[in-house]
Every structure is written in C-alpha cells, then in structure tokens.
N, C-alpha and C positions, 0 to 999 in steps of 0.2 A: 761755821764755814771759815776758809784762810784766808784772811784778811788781803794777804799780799797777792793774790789772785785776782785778776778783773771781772767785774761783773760787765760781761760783753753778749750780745747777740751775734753768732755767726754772719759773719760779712761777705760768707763764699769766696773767700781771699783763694786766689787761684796763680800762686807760684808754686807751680807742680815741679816737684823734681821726678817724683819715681812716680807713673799716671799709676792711676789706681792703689793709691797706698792709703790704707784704712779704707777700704771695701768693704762697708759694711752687709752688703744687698747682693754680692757675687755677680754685680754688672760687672768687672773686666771679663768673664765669659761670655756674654751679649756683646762686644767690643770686639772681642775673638771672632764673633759666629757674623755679626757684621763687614769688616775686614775682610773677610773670607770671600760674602758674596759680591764687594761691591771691587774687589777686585776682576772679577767678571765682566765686570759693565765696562766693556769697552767703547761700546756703542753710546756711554753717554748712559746718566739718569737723572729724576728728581726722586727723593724718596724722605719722607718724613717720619719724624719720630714722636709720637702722641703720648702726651701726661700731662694730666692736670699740672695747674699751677701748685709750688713750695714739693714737686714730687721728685726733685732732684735731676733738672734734664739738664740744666748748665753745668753743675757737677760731671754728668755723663760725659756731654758731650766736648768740655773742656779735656776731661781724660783722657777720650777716646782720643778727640785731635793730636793729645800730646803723644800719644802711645802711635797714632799712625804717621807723625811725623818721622820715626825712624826709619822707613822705607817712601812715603809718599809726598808729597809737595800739596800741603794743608794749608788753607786759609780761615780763619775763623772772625766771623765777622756778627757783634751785637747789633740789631739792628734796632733795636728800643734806644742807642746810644746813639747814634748819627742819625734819627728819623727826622731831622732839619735839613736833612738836603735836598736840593731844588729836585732831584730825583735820585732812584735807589741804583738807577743804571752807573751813575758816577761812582756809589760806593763799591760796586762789584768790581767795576771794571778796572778803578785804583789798585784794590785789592790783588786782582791777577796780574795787573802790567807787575806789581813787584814781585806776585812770587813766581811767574814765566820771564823774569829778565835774566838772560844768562849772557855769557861771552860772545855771542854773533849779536848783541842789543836788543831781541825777539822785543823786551820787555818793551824799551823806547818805541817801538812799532807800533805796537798795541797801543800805547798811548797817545800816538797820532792819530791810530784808528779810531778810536774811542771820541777822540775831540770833533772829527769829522761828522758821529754817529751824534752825536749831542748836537750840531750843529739841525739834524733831520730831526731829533725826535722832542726836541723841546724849543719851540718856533715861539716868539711872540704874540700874543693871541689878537685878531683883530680889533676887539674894543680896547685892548690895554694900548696900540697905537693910535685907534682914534684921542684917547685920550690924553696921549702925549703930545701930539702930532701940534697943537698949539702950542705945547714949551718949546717944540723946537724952532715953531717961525719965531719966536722971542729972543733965542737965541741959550736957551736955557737946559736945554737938553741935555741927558748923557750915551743914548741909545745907543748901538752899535752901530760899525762905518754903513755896511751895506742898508740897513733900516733907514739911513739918515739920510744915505744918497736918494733912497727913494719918494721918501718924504718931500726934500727938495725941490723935488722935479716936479711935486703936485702943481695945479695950478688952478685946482677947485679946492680949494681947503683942506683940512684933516681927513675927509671922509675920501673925497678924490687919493688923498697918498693913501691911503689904508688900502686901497681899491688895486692902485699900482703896484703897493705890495704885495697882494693876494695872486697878483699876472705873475710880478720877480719870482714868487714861490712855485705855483705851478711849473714855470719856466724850468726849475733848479729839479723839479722830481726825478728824475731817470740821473742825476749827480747825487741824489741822496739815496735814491736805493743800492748805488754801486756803492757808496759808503757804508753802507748795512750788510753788506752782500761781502765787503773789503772785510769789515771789522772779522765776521766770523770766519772768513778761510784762515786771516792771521791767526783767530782765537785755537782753529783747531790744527793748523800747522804747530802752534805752539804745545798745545797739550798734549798732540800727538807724538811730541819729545821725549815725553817721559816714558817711563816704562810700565808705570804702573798708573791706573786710571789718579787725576787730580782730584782733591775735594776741596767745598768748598760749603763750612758748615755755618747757617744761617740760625742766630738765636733770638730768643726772644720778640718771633715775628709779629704775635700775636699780640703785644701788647703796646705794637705801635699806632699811630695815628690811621684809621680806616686803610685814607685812600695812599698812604705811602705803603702798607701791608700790600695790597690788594696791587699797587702797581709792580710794587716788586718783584711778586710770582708771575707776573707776565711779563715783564721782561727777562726772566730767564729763558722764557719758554721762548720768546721769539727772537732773542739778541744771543742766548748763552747756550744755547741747545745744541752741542756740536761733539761728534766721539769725543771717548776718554776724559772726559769732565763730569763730574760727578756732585749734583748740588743736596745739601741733606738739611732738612729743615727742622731744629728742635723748636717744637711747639703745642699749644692746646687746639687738639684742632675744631673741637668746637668753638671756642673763643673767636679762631679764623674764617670759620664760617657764618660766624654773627656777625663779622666786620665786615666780609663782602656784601651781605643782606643790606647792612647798611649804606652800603659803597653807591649798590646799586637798587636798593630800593624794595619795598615790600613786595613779593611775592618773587620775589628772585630763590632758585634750588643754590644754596650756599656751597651744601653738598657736593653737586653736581656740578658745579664751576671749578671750584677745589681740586674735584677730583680729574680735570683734565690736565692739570699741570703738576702732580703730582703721581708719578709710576707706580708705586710700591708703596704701604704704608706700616709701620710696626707699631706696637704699643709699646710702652715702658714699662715692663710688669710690676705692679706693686707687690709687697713681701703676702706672703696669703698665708693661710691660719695654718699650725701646726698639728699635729696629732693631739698635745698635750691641749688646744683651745687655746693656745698663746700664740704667738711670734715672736720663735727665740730673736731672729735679725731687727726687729723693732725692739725689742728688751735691749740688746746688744747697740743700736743707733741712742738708744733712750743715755743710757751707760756711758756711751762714749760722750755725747754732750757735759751731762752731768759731771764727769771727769774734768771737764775744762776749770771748774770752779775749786776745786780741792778741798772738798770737806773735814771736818774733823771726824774725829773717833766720835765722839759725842753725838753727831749729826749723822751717824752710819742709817740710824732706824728708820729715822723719818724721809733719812733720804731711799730708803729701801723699801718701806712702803709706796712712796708716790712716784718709784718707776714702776712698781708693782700695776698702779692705777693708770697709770698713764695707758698701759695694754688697751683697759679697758674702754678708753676715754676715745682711741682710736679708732676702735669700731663702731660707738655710740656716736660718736659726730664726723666720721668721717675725718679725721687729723690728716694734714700730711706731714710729709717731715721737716717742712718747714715750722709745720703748728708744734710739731714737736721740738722743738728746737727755744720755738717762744715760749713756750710751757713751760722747760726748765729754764728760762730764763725768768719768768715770772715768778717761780719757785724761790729762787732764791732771794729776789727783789722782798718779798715778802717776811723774807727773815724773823720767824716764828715757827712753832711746832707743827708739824703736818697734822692733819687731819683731811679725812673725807671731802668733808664738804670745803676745804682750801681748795684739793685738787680739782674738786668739780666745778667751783666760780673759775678757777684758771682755767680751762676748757671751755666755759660757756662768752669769757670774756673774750677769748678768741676769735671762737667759731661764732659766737652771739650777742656781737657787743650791745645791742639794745637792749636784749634781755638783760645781759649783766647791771647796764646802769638801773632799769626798771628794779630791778632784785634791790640796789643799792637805796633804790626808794624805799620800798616794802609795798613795793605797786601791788594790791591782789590780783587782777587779772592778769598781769607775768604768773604769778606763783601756779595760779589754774593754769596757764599756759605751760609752762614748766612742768606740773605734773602730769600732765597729759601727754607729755612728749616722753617723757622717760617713764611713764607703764607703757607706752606706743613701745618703747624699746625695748623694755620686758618680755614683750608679746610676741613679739617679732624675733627674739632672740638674736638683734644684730649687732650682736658686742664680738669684739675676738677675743672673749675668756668667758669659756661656760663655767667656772669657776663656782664655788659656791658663795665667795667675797662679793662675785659680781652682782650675781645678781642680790645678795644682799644691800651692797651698795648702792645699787638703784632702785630698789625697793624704798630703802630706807631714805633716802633723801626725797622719793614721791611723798612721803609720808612727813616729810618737815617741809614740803612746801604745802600738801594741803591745812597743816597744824597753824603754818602760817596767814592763808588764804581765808583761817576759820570755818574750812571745812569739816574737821572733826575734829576732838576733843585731843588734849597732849596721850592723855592715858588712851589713847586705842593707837596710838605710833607705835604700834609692838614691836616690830623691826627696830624705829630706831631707835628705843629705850634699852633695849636688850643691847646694841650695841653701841650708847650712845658715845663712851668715848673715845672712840674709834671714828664717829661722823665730827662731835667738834670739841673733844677733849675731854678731860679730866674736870675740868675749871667752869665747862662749856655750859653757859643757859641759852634756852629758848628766846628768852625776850632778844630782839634784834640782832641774831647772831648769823643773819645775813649778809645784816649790815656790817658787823664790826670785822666778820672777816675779809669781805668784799675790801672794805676801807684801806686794807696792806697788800692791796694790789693796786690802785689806783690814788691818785692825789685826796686829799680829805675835801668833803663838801662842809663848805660852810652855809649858815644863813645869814642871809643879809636882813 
C-alpha cells in the first residue's frame, strides 16, 4: 500500500462543488425525476425519502440540495445536530426567516412571528412553577417578567400563583392563536414569493431523541403547512416509526401516525443484481473507496480479489455502503495478504460484532452458529454472485467452522482443502487460524 496516503474512513465530507460528481448509483436521475415533481407542489407538501441507515441518503440529499439550489431557495437542516433544542419549531423557523429575508425585511418579520409563536406553544408547565414559585418569594428567582408578576400577586403561596397563572393563560388564548394564525399568513406570503416551490430538507430525523423526532413532524404539519413550501424528510422510516411507538407508547399504529403527516413517500432504490449475478455499481463504489488508499503494483491481487468478495459479502449480510466503506477500511488496517477467510471476519466484524469476538475466542457454539448461517445462505441463494467462487467460498468456510467446532474431521473439508489457499493462504494452518487472522483486525487480547 502507499505509504503517503491516509488510512481514513469516509467522513461524508460534503464541500460539494459540482452536486453529483462521482455518482456512483445514477442517483442525479432520481434528483432529476424529483425536481420535476416537487416543482408541482405548489400547494405545499411533506414527502419523505426511505433508506436504511449507511444507504447513502445524506449523500443524496446533500447533492440534491446543492443541484436545486440553482433555481430554488433550499434549506438543509441536520436534525441529529441541533436535537438540544428546547423545540424543533425554533430550528425551522431560524432556518426560513434567513433564507425568505429579502429587501422589503420578510425575513425580520417572520422572526417576530416566530418569537410570538414560541411565546403560545412552549408555556411553562404548572408543576415546574409550583416549584419555583418559593425561589421567588426568596428573592431568587430568574423566571420571566409576566410569570413573576404573577406569582407576586399570589397570596396563598406557590400553589395559589401557579393557579393565577393558569387564569393569566387562559385569559392570553384568542392572543395566541392570532400569533399562530399571524406566523403562517407571513410564512405563506413569504413563500409565496418565490417562483418555484421552497424546500426544506430534513436529515437525519430518525436518529434523534424520540420525543424531539416525533415533535418535529408535527409541527410542520400544524405551524409550516402553507402553499409553495415543501418539506422532504431523508430518513428510515421504520426507525421513525419505532420512535413514535415509543413516544407514545405500546400499542400505538406508528405507521399510521407517520403516515398523516407525511404526503408522498419514495424509496432510495438500492443498486439490484445484474444479469452477470453481480453489481457492476457496488464493484465500481467498492473500487472507488479502495482507490482512496493507493495501492502498489504488488498489492494489485489481493486487492482484486477482496473487491471481488466484497460482491459477495453484500448480499450474504446485507452491507450497505456505509459497511462497504468500513470493510475497505478494515482491509487495509490489516495489512497482510488477502485471503478468504480475512474478507469474511471483515464482514462478520461489521455486520456481527459478537460473533466476531466469539470467533476471536474459539467459542464452539459461535462456530455452530456460524455454520448454520452460512449453509442457511447457501440454500437460500441470497448472495449477489451465483458465481461458482461463491458459493465455493461459503461452502468452504461452513466447512472450517464445523472442522473447528469438531464437528467433523480436517480430511472431510473437501471444499476447503481443495481450495485451501485461496480461504487462508499458502503458509495457512487449521490450529487457530481464526484467531490469528481475526487478531489484524482488532487490538490483540491479552491474558492477564
């Protein structure tokens, strides 16, 4: 390998100059055919984009933003990055006052709107001023003016002002729905400026805290729901639907909650098998990683064989391109001669890290677990390479995990005596060679 090259994990470093440059997967056509209809939606949408996690939707949707920035007024907003804020309604609504402020001030508007709307929808809760309501006869308070004038005026203790509070609020209702009522005619005066529907793409929904996911999608739906605004949510949408269950409790339809504030829904197509049983665009993503690292001339082979495997390793466990990504990174962390069974602890370390460390033991029941899973694969035929390597490959490593397990003797591994150099080399023995190749993937165990 060349030295002078970093051994780095992709960091989805996203200083796009030209959006969709190294397209590996032919997404800027889905970007295209997107575009197209959300340009349409002038009446306004919600419309989500569904892919498992590591399946490249920040990738996408960063491109996409950047590519619709040329004609549209785009906002792109992490939501895993700011899920510490007292609510999600402040980071949206930041978000458009800057990109609807133009030369008549719209923007400044909106943010007044906005301050008024926070004022109605995120009220002090009654026990959190009973509880304060003693710092403040103390004199120790920091509460807001109007909370403190009220307090004040108690004359039965904390529980009397919390009481007086609760009247102050009442009282304010018909001043807080015209706040609600104000925010959105600004929101859709403003949007309605443009020419082309506004977006505004939400990431990483899924992987925030429950009840900030969960509150977010509803306040678009009842603060942000106004023509020519268009909100696009990249995420898993099952993920989103386990957090609502959780939000709101067992026997809640996740599904079914989801799906009313959300219009439209797409998938993010994953790359699907080819005529040949491969995927040239997963070979071609494999390649391009690989490429980061700079191999030698010397290192062509081995590095050609375990993008070879990697095909394989993709449809046996499910990889996505994130796993892909770690894989040659783990590859070359390893720095030794490929073999088989290298590629398949990389994969299993992944996708199975208990297994992996179990293997690292010489746990037998991993090994029986392991070979059950890959003749389960066998059977199944769910690899993406009917390949004759493939299924050799899995064959043959069921066959050195039951040699290991002492389920059957070395001499009936016929698979992978026949091709043993090819599973752990030239040099390769049986006795713990689980373990030794495991060992240049991870830190060494010692015994204490």
């Amino acid at each position: 390998m060349n030295q002078d090259k970093p051994l780095s994990i992709s960091a989805d470093s996203f200083q796009i100059t030209t959006p969709f440059e190294g397209d590996q997967f032919g997404r800027a056509a889905l970007a295209t055919q997107l575009s197209t209809y959300i340009n349409r939606l002038k009446a306004g949408a919600v419309i989500g984009i569904d892919a498992p996690w590591g399946e490249g939707k920040s990738w996408f949707g960063r491109h996409w933003a950047e590519q619709l920035r040329t004609d549209h007024k785009v906002a792109f907003i992490d939501a895993f990055e700011n899920d510490y804020v007292d609510d999600p309604f402040v980071l949206i609504a930041s978000e458009l006052s800057a990109l609807l402020d133009d030369a008549t001030g719209q923007g400044d508007s909106l943010q007044k709107k906005a301050a008024g709307v926070m004022k109605a929808i995120v009220p002090m809760g009654t026990k959190v001023l009973i509880n304060l309501a003693g710092r403040l006869l103390t004199g120790t308070s920091d509460l807001s003016s109007d909370v403190e004038d009220t307090l004040k005026g108690a004359t039965d203790g904390a529980a009397d002002g919390a009481e007086k509070w609760i009247e102050k609020r009442i009282e304010s209702m018909a001043e807080e729905r015209a706040s609600l009522k104000g925010f959105r005619v600004t929101l859709a005066e403003a949007a309605l400026k443009s020419e082309r529907p506004v977006v505004v793409m939400i990431d990483e929904l899924d992987r925030c805290k429950p009840s900030f996911a969960v509150t977010l999608i509803e306040r678009i739906k009842h603060l942000f729901d106004v023509p020519n605004l268009v909100f696009v949510l990249l995420l898993n949408r099952k993920q989103m639907e386990i957090a609502i269950e959780g939000q709101y409790g067992q026997g809640t339809d996740g599904q079914g909650y989801l799906g009313k504030f959300v219009n439209l829904w797409f998938e993010l197509p994953k790359a699907t098998i080819g005529t040949n049983g491969s995927d040239a665009r997963h070979d071609a993503f494999a390649n391009h990683v690989l490429e980061r690292y700079g191999f030698n001339n010397e290192d062509r082979q081995g590095v050609e064989a375990f993008r070879n495997d990697i095909v394989i390793w993709i449809g046996a466990f499910s990889m996505s391109l994130r796993d892909i990504d770690r894989m040659c990174a783990l590859f070359v962390m390893a720095d030794r001669p490929y073999t088989g069974l290298l590629g398949y602890l990389i994969a299993t370390k992944i996708k199975h890290p208990k297994r992996f460390t179990n293997l690292r033991k010489n746990d037998t029941k991993t090994h029986i677990e392991c070979n059950e899973a890959l003749q389960n694969i066998v059977n199944g035929r769910s690899i993406n390479s009917q390949s004759t390597w493939g299924d050799i490959l899995l064959v043959g490593l069921a066959e050195l995990h039951q040699v290991q397990a002492k389920l059957i003797e070395q001499k009936d591994a016929h698979t992978f005596l026949e091709y043993q150099a090819e599973f752990i080399g030239r040099m390769g023995r049986y006795t713990n060679n689980f373990i030794a190749t495991a060992n240049h993937l991870d830190l060494q165990i010692e015994s204490f």
